[in-house]
C-alpha positions in Angstrom: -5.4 -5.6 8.2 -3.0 -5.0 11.0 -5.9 -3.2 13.2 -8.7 -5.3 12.2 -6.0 -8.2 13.9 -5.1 -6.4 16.9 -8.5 -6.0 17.5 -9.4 -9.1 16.9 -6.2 -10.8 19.1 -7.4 -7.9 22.0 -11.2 -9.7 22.4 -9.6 -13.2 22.2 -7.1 -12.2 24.9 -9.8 -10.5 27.1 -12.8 -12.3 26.5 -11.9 -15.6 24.7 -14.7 -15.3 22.4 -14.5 -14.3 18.6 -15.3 -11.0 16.6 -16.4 -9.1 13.4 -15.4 -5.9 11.9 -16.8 -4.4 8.8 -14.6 -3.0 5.9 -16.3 0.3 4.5 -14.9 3.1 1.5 -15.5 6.2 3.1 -14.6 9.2 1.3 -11.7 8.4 -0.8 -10.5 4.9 1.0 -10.7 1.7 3.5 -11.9 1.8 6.9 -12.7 -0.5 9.5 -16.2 0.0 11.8 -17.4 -2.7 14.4 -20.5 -3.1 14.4 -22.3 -4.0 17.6 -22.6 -7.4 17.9 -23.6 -11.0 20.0 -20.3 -13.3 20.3 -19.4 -16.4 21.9 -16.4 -18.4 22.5 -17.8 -20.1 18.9 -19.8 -17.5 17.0 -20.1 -14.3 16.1 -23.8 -12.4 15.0 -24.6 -8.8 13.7 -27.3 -7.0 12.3 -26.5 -4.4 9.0 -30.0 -3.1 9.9 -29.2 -1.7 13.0 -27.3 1.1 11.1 -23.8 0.4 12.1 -22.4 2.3 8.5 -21.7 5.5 9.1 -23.2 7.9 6.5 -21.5 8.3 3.4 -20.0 4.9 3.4 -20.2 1.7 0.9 -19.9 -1.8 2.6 -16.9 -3.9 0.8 -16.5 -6.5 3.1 -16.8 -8.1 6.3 -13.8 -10.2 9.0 -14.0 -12.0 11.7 -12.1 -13.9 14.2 -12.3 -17.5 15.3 -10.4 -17.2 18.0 -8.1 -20.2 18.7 -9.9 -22.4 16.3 -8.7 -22.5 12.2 -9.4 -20.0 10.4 -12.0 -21.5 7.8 -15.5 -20.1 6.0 -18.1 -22.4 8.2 -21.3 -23.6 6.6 -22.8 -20.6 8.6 -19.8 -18.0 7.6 -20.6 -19.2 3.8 -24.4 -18.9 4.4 -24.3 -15.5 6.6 -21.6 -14.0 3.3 -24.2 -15.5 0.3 -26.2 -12.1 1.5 -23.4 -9.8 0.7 -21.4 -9.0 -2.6 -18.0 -8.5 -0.8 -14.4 -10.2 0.1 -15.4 -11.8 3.6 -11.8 -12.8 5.6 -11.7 -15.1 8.8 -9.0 -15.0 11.3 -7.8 -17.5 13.1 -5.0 -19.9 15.1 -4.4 -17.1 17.7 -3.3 -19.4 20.7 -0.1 -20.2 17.8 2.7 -18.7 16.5 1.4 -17.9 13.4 -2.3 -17.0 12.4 -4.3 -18.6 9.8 -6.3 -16.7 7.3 -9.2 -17.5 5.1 -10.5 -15.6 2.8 -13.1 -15.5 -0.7 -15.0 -13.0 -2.8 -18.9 -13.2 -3.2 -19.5 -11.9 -6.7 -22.9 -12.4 -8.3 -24.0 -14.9 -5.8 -21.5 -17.4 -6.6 -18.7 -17.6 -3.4 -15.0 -17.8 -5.2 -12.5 -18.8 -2.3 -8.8 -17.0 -2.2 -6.3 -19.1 -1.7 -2.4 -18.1 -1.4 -0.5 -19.5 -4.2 2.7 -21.2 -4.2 5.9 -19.0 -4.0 5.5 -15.8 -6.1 2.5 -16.3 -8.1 0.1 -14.7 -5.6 -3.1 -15.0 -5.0 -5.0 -17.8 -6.5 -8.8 -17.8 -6.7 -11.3 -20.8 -7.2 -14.6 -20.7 -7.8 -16.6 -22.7 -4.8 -20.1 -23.6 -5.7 -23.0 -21.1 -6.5 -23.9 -20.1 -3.3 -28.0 -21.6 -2.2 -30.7 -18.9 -0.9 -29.1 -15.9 -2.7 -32.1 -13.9 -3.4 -31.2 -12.1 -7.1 
């Protein structure tokens, strides 16, 4: 997580604009790979058919920055994720302190949103509605 951040807080410092890494297995655990990619100060677009995985590897999930703004699953995040079973995490808040995170798991085309639970408990999950245009 910490790279995927300080790669995302590097663009916003350069560039001001937002950005998207992918989270792979590869071999026997997690990497990151950044696809190329079309950003703006409010959006960020990549192609999977371009063949940004690198052989060998399984897709498990995608991030990506919104820069200064909140960190929240926009009708186009939640649309762009209904295409791909995998956790999907958004970034956000980097002119503050503290950064926001959003984050939810799209299992069996139905979107379940992660949200941090009070104290101890964890993580909490809850179900969001099933997502439209999934193509199973």
């Amino acid at each position: 997580m910490a790279r995927a951040v300080g790669f995302f807080r590097a663009i916003y410092r350069l560039h001001r604009t937002e950005a998207a890494v992918l989270l792979v297995w590869r071999d026997s655990g997690f990497d990151l790979v950044v696809p190329a990619q079309k950003v703006s100060g409010v959006s960020v677009r990549f192609d999977l058919a371009g063949g940004d995985l690198p052989a060998g590897s399984r897709l498990v999930g995608s991030m990506h920055s919104h820069g200064g703004f909140t960190a929240y699953a926009s009708s186009i995040d939640e649309d762009d994720e209904a295409e791909l079973e995998a956790l999907h995490i958004v970034v956000g808040d980097f002119d503050r302190r503290r950064l926001g995170y959003s984050a939810a798991i799209v299992v069996d085309c139905t979107r379940f949103r992660l949200r941090r639970a009070s104290s101890s408990s964890g993580l909490g999950v809850s179900p969001s509605h099933p997502t439209t245009g999934c193509r199973r």
